[in-house]
MDTraj code that builds the backbone (N, CA, C; nanometers):
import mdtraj as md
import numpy as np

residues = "UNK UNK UNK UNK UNK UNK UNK UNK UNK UNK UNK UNK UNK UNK UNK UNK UNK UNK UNK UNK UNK UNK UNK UNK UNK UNK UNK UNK UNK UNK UNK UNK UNK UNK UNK UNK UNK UNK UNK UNK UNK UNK UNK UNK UNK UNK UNK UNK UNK UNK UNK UNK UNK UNK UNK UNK UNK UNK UNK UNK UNK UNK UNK UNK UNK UNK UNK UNK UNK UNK UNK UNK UNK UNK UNK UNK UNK UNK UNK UNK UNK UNK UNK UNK UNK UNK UNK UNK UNK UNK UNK UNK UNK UNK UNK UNK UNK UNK UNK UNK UNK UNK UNK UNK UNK UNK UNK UNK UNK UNK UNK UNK UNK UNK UNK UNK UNK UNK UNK UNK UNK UNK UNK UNK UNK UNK UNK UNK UNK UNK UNK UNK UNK UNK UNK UNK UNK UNK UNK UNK UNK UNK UNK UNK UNK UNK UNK UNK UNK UNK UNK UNK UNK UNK UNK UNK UNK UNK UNK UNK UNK UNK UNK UNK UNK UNK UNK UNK UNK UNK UNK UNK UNK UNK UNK UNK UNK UNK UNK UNK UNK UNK UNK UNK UNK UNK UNK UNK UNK UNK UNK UNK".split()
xyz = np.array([
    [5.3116, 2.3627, -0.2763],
    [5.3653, 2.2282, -0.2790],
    [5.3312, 2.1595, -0.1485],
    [5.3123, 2.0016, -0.1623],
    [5.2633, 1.9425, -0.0636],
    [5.3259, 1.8094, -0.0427],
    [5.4195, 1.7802, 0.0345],
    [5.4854, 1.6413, 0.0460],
    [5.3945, 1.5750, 0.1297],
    [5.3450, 1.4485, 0.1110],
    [5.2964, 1.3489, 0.1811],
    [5.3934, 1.2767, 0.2602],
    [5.3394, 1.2441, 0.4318],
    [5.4003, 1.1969, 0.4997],
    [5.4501, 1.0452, 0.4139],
    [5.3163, 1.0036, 0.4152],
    [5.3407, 0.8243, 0.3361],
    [5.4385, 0.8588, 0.1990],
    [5.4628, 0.9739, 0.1460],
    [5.5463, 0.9685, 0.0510],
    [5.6990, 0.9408, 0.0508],
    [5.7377, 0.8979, 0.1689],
    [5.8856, 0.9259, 0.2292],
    [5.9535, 0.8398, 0.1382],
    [5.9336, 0.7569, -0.0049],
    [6.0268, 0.6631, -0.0364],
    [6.0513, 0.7485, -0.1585],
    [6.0103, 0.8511, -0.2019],
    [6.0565, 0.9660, -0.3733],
    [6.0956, 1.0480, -0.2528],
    [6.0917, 1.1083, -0.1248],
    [6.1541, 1.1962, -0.0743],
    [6.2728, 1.1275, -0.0059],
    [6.3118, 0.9772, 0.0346],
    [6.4176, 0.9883, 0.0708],
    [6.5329, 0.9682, -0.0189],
    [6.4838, 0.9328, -0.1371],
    [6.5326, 0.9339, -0.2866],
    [6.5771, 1.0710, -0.3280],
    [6.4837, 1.2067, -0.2724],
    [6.5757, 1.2954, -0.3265],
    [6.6995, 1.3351, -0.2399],
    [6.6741, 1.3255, -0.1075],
    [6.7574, 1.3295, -0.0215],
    [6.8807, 1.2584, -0.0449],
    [6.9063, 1.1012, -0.0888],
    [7.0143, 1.0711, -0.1165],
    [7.1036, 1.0581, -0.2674],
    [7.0187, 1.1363, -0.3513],
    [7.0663, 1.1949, -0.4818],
    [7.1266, 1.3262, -0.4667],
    [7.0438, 1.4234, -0.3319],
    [7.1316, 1.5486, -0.3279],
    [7.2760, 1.5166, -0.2352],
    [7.2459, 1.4182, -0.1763],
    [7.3941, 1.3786, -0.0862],
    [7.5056, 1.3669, -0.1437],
    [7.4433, 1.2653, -0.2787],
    [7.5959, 1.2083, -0.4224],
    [7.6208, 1.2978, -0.4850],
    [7.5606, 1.3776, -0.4787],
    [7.6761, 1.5299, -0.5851],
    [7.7324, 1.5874, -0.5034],
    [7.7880, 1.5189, -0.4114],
    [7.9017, 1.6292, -0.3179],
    [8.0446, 1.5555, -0.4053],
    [8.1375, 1.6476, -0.3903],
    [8.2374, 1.6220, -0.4956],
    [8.3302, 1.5149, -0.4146],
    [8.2859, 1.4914, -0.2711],
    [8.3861, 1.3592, -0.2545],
    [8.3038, 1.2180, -0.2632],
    [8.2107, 1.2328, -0.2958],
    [8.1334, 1.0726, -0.4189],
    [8.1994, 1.0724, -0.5286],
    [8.2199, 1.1997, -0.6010],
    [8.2714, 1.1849, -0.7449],
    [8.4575, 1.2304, -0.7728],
    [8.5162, 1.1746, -0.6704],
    [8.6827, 1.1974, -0.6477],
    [8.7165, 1.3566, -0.6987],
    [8.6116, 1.4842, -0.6335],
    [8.6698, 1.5826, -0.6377],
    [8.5561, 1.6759, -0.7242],
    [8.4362, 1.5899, -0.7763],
    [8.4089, 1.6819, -0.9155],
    [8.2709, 1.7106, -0.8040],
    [8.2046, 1.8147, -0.8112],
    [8.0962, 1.8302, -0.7860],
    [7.9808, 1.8832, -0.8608],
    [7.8772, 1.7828, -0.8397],
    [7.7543, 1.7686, -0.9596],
    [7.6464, 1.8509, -0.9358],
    [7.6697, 1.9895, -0.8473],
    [7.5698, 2.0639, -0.8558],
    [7.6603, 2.1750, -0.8639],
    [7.7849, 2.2426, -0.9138],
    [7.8911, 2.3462, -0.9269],
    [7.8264, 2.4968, -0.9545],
    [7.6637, 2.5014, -1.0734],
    [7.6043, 2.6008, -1.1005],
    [7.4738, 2.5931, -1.1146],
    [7.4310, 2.7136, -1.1272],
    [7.2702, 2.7052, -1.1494],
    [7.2037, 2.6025, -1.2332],
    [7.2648, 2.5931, -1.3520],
    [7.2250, 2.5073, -1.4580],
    [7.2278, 2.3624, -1.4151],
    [7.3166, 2.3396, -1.3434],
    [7.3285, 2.2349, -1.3102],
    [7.2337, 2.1790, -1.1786],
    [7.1965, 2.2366, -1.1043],
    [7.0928, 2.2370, -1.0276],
    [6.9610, 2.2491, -1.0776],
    [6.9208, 2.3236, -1.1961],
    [6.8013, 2.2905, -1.2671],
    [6.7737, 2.1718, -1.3144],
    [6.9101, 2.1229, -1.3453],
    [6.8641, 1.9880, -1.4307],
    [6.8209, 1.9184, -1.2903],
    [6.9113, 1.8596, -1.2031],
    [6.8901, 1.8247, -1.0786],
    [6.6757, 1.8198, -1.0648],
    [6.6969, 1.9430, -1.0051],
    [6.5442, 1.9497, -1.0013],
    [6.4252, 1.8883, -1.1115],
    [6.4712, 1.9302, -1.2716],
    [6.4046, 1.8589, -1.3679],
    [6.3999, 1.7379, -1.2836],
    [6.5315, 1.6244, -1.2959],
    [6.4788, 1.4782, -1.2575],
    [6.4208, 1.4579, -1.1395],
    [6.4071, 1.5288, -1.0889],
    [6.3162, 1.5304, -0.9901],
    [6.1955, 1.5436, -0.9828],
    [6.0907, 1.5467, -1.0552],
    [5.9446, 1.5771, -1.0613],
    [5.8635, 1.4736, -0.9743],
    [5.7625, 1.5186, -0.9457],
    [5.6370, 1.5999, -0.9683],
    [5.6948, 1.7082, -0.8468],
    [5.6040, 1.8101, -0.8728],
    [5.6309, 1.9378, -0.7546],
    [5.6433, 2.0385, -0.8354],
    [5.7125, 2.1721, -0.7554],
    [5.7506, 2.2995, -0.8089],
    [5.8863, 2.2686, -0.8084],
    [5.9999, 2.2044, -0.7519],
    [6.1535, 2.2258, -0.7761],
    [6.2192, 2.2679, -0.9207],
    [6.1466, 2.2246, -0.9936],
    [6.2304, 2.3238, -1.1324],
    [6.1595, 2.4118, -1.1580],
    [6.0429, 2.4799, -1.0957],
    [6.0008, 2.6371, -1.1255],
    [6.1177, 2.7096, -1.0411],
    [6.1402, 2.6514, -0.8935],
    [6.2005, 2.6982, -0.8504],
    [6.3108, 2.7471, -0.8227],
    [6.3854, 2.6200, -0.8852],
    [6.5221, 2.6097, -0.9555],
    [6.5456, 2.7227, -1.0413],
    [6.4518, 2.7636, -1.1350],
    [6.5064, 2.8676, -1.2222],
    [6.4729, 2.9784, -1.1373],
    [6.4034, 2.9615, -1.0236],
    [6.4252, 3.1631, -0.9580],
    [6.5722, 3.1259, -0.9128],
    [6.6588, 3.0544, -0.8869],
    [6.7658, 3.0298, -0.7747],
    [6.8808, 3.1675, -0.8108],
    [6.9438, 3.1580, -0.7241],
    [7.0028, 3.2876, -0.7572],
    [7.1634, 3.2206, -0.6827],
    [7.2861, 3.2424, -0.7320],
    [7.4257, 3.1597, -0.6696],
    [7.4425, 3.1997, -0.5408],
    [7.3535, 3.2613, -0.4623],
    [7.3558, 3.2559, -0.3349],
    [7.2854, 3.1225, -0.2534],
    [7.1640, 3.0702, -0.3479],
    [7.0754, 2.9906, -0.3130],
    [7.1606, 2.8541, -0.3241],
    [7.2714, 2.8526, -0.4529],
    [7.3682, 2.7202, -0.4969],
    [7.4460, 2.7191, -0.3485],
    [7.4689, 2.7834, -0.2828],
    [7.5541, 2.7741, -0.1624],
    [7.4640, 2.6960, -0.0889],
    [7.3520, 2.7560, -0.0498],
    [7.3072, 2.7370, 0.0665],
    [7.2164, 2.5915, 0.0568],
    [7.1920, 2.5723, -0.0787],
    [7.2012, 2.3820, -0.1119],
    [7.3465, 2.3410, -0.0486],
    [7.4174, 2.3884, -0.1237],
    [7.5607, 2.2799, -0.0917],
    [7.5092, 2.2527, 0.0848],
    [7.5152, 2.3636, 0.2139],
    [7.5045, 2.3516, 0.2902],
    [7.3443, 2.2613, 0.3442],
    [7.2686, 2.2692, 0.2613],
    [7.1841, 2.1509, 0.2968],
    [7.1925, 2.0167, 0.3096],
    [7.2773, 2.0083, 0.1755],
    [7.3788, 1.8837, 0.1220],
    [7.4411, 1.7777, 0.2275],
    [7.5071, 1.9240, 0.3077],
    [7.6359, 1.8610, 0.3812],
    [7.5397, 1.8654, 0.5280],
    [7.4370, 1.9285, 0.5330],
    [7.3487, 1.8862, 0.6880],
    [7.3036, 1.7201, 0.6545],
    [7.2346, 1.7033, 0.5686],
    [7.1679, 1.5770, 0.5347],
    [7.2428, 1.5081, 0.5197],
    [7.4019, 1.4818, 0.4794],
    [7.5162, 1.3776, 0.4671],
    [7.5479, 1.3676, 0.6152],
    [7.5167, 1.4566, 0.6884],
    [7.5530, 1.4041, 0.8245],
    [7.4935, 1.3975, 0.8933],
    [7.3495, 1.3514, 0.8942],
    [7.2312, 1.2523, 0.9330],
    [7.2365, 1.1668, 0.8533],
    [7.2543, 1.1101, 0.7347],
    [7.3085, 0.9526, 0.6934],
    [7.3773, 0.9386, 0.7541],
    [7.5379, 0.9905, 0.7800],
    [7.6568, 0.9318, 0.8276],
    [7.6196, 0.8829, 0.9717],
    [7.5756, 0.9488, 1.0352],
    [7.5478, 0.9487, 1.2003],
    [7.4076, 0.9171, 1.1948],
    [7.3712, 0.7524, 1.2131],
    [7.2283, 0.7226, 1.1850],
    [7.1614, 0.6813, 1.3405],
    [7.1523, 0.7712, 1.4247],
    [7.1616, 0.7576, 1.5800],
    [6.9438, 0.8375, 1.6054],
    [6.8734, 0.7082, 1.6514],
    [6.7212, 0.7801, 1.6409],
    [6.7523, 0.9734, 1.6682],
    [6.7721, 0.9462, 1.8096],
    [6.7344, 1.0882, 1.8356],
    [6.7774, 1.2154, 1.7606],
    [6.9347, 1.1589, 1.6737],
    [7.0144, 1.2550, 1.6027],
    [6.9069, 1.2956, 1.4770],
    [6.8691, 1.1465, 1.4146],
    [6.7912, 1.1550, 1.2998],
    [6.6609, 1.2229, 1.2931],
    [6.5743, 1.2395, 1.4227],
    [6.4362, 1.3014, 1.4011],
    [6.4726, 1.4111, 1.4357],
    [6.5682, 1.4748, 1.5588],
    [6.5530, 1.6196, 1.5720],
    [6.6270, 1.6870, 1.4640],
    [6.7358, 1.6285, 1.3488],
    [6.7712, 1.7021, 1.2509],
    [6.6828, 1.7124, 1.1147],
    [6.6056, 1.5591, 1.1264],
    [6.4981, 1.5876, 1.0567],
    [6.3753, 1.7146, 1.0393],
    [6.3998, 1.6941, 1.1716],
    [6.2391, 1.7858, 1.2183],
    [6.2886, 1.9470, 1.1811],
    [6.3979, 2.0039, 1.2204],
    [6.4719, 2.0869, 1.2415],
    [6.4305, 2.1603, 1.0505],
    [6.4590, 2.0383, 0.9574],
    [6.4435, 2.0782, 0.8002],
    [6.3323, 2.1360, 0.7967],
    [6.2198, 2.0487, 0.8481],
    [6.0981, 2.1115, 0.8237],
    [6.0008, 2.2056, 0.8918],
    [6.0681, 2.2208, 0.9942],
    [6.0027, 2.2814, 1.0959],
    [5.9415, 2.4191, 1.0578],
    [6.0381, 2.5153, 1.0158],
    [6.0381, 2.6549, 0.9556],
    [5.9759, 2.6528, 0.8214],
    [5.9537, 2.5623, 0.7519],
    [5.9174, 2.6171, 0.6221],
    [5.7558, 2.5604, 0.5283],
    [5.7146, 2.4845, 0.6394],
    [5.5589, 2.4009, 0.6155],
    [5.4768, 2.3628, 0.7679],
    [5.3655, 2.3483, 0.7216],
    [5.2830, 2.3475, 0.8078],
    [5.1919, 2.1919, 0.7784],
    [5.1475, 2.1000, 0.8875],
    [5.0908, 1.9903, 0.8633],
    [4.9091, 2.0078, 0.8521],
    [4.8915, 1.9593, 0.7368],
    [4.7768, 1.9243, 0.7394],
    [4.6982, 1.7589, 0.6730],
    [4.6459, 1.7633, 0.6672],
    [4.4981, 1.6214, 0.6185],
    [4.4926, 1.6676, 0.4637],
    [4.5513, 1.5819, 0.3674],
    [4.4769, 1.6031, 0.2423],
    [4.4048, 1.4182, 0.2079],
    [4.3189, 1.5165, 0.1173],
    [4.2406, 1.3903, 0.0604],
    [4.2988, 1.2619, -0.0215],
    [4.3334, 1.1300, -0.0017],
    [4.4313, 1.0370, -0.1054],
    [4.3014, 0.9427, -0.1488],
    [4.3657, 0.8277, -0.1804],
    [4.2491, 0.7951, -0.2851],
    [4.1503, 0.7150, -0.1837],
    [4.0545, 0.6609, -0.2444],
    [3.9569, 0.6033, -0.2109],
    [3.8802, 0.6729, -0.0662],
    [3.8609, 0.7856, -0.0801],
    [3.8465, 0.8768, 0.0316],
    [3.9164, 0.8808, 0.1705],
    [3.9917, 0.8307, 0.1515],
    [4.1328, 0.7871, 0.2734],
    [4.1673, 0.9430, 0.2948],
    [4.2004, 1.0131, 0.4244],
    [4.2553, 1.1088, 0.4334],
    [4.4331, 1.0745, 0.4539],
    [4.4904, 1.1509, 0.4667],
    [4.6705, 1.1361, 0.4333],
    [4.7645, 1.2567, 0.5247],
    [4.8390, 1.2160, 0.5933],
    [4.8731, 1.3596, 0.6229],
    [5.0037, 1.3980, 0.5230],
    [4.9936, 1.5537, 0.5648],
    [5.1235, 1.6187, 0.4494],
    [5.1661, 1.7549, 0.4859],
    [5.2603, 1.8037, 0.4972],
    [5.3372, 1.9419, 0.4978],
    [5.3346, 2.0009, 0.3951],
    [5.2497, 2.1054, 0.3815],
    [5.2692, 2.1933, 0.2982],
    [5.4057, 2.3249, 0.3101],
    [5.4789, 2.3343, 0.1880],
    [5.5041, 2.4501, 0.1979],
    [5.4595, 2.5932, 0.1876],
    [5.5184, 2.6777, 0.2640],
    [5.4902, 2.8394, 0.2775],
    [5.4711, 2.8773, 0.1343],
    [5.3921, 3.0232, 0.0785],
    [5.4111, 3.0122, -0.0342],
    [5.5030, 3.1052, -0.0440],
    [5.5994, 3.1660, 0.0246],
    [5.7042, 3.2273, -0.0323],
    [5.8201, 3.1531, -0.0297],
    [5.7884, 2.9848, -0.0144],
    [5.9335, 2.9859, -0.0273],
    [6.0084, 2.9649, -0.1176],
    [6.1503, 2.9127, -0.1022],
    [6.2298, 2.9149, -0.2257],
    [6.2830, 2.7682, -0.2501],
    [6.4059, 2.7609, -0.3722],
    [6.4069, 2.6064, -0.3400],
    [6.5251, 2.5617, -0.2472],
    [6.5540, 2.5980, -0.1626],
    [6.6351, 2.5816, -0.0665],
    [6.5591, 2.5008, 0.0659],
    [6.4095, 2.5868, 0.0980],
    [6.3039, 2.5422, 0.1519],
    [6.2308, 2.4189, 0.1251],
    [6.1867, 2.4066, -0.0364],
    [6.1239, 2.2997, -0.1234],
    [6.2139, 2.1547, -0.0348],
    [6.3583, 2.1845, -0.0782],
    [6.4305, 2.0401, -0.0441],
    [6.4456, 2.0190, 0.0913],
    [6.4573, 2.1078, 0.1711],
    [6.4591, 2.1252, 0.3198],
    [6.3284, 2.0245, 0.3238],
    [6.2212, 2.0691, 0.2968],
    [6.0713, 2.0101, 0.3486],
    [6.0974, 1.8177, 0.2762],
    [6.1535, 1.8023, 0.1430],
    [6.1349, 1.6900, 0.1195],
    [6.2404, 1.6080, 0.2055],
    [6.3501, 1.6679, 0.1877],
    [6.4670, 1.5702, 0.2429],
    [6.4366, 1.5458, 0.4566],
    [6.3621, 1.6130, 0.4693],
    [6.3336, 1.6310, 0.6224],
    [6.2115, 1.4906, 0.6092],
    [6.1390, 1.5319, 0.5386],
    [5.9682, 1.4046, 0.5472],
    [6.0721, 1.2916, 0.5078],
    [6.1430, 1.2822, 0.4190],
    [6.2194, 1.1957, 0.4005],
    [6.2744, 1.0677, 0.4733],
    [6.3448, 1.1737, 0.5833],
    [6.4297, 1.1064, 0.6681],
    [6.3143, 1.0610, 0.7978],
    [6.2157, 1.1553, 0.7679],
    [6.1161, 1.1341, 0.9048],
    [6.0654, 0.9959, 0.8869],
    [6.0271, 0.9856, 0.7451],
    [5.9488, 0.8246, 0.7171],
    [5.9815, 0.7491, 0.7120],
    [6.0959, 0.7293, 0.6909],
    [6.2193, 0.6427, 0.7131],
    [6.2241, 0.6067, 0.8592],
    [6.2665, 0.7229, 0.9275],
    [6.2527, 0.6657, 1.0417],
    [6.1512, 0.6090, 1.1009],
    [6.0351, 0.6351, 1.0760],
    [5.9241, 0.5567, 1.1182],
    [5.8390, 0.4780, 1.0704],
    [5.9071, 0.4435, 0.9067],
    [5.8704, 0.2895, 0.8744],
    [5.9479, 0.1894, 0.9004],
    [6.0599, 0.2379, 0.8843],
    [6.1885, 0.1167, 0.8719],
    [6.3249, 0.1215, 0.9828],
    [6.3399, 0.2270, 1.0155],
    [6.4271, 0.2420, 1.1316],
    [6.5545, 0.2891, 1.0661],
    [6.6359, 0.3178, 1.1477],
    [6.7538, 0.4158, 1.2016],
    [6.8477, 0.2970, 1.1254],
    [6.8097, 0.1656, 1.0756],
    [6.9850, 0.0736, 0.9962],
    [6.9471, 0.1076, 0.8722],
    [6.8433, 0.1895, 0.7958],
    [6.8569, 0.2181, 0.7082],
    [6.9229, 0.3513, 0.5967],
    [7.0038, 0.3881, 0.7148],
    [7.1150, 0.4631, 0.6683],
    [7.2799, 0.4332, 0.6365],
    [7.2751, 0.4592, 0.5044],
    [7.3985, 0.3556, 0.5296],
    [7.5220, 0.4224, 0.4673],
    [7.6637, 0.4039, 0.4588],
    [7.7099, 0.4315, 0.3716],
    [7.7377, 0.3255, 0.2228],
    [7.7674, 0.3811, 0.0817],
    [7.8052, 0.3179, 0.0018],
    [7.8530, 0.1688, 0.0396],
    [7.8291, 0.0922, -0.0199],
    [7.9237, -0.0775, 0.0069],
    [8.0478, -0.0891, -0.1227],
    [8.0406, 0.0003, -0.2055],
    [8.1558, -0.0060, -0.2992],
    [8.2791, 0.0488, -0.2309],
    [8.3696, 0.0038, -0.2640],
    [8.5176, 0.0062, -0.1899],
    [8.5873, 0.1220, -0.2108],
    [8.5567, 0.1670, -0.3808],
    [8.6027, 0.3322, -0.4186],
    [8.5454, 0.4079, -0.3823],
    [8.4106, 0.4088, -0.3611],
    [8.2917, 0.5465, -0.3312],
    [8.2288, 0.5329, -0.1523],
    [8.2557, 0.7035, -0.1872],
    [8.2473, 0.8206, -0.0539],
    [8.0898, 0.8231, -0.0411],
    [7.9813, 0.7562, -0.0870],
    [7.8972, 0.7927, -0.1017],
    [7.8081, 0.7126, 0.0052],
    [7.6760, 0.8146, 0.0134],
    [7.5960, 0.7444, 0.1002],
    [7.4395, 0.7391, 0.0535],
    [7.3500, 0.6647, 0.1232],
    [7.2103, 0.6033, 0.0631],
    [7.1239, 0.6204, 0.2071],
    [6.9946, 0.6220, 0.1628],
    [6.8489, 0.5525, 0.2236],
    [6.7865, 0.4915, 0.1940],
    [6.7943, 0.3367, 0.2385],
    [6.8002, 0.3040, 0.1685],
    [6.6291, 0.2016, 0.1773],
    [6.5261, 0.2498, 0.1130],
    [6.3672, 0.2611, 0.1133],
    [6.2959, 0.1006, 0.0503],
    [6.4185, 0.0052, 0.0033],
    [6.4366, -0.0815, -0.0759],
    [6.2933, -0.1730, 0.0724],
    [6.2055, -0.2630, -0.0230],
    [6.0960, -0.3419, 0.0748],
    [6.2371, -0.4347, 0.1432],
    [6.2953, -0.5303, 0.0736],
    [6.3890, -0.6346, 0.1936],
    [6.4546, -0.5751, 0.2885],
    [6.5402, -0.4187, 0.2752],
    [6.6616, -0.4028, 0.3095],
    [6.8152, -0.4087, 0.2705],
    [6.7927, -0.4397, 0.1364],
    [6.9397, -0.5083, 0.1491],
    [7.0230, -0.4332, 0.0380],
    [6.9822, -0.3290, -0.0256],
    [7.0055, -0.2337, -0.1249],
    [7.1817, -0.2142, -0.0415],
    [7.2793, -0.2167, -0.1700],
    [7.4200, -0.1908, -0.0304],
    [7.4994, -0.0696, -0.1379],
    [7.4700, -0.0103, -0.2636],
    [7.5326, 0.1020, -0.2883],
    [7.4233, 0.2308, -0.3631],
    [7.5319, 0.3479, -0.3374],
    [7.4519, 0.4581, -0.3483],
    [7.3603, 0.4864, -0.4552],
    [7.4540, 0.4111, -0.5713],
    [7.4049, 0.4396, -0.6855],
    [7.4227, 0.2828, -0.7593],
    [7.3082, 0.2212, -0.7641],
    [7.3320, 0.0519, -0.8023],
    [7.3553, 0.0517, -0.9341],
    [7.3191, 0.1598, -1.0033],
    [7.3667, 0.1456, -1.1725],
    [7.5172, 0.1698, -1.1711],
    [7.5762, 0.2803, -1.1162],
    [7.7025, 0.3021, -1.1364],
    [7.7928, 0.2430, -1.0462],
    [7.7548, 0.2434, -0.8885],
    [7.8429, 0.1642, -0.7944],
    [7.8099, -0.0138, -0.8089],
    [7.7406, -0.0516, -0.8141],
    [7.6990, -0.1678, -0.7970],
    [7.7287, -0.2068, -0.9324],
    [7.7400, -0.2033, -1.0595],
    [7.7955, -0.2265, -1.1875],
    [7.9842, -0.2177, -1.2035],
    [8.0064, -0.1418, -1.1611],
    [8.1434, -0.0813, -1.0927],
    [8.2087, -0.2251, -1.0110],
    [8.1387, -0.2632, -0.9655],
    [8.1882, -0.4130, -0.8324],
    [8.1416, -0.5292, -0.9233],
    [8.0905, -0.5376, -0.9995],
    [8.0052, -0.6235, -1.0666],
    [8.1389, -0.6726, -1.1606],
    [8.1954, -0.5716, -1.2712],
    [8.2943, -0.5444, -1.3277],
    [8.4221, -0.5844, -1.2936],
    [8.4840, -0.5366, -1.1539],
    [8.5759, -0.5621, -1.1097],
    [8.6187, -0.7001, -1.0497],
    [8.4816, -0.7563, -1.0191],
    [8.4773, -0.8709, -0.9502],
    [8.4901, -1.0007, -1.0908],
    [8.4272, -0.9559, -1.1957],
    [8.4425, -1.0183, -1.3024],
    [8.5857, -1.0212, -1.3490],
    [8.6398, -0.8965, -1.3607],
    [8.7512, -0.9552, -1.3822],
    [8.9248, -0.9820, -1.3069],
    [8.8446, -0.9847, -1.1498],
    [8.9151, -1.0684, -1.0877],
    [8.9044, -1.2241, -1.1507],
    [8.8413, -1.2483, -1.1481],
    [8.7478, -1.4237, -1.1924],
    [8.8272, -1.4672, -1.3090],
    [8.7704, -1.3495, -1.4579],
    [8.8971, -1.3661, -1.5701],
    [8.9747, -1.3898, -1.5069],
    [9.0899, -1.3175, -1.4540],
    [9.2387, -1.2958, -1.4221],
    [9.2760, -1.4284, -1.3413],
    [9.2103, -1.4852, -1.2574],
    [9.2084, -1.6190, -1.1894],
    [9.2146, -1.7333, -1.2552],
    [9.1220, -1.7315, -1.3003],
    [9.1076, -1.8365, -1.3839],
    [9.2033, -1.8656, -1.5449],
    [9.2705, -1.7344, -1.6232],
    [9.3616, -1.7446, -1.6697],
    [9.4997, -1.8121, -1.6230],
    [9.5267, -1.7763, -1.4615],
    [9.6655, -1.7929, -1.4064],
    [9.6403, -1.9276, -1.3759],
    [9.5603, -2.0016, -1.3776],
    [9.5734, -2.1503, -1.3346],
    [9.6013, -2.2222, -1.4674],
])
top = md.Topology()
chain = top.add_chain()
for i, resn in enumerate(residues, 1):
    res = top.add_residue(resn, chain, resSeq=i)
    for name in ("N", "CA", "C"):
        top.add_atom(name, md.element.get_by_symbol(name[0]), res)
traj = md.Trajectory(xyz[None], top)
C-alpha cells in the first residue's frame, strides 16, 4: 500500500471518520465495538488493502484502533503546528518509508509506502498521519476543528476548498441544526 503525499484530502477524511466512532460523538454508543464492525469501516473506505486487512484483525488489534482513535482526537482537539506535525510524523514514522511514484502525465508524486508486514493498525497509522501532514501543509493548523452542532462531541478536518465546512458529519450534524432551527421558526411564528 501506498498513500500519496498530495492525497491528504481521502486521508484526512479517514482520519476524521475514525475520530466519530468514539462513543462520546454518538452519546455513549461506539461505532467500531467489534471486528465486524471495523470491517465494514474499512469496506467504506476503499481504494487500498484496509479491508484485506481488516479481516486478518484479531480483538487485540480492535483495541489498539480504539487507541489510535483517541491519539488522532487529540491532535484535532489541540490544533497547535508543532503539536500537529510531531504527532503526525510520530504515526508514520515506524511503519512506511518515502518514496517518488509515477502520477499522471509523467509528473513524479511523492508517497509512503507501507512495510509489507504490516497490519491494519499500521495501514491507518500511515493514512491518518499523511493526513494530518497535508493538511498541515496545504491549509494550516485552523483547519482542525471541533463539531459546530450544539449536541455533538465530535470533531473534523476539515479539507473543504473555502474553509468553512463547520460539522463533523454535514449529513447528520448539519441536517440535525437545519431541523431544529426550522422548527424554532415554526414554533415562532405560530406564537405571534
Amino acid at each position: 500500500m501506498q498513500v500519496a503525499l498530495d492525497d491528504y484530502v481521502w486521508a484526512a477524511g479517514v482520519a476524521t471518520d475514525l475520530v466519530n466512532t468514539a462513543p462520546e460523538v454518538w452519546h455513549g454508543e461506539d461505532k467500531l465495538p467489534d471486528l465486524a464492525s471495523l470491517a465494514a469501516f474499512a469496506e467504506a473506505h476503499e481504494p487500498g488493502p484496509l479491508p484485506e486487512l481488516a479481516r486478518l484483525a484479531r480483538p487485540t488489534d480492535l483495541r489498539t484502533i480504539h487507541g489510535l482513535r483517541n491519539t488522532v482526537r487529540g491532535l484535532i482537539d489541540n490544533p497547535d503546528t508543532e503539536r500537529l506535525i510531531a504527532g503526525a510524523t510520530a504515526l508514520t514514522f515506524s511503519v512506511g518509508s518515502t518514496t517518488l511514484i509515477p502520477g499522471p502525465a509523467n509528473h513524479t508524486r511523492w508517497a509512503v509506502l507501507l512495510q509489507p508486514e504490516a497490519n491494519l493498525f499500521d495501514a491507518l497509522s500511515l493514512i491518518c498521519g499523511v493526513g494530518i501532514l497535508g493538511v498541515m501543509q496545504t491549509l494550516g493548523e485552523n483547519r482542525f476543528r471541533p463539531c459546530g452542532a450544539p449536541t455533538c462531541q465530535g470533531a473534523f478536518i476539515d479539507t473543504t476548498r473555502p474553509g468553512r465546512r463547520r460539522y463533523c458529519m454535514p449529513g447528520l450534524c448539519g441536517n440535525r441544526v437545519n431541523v431544529a432551527n426550522h422548527r424554532a421558526r415554526q414554533a415562532d411564528a405560530r406564537s405571534r
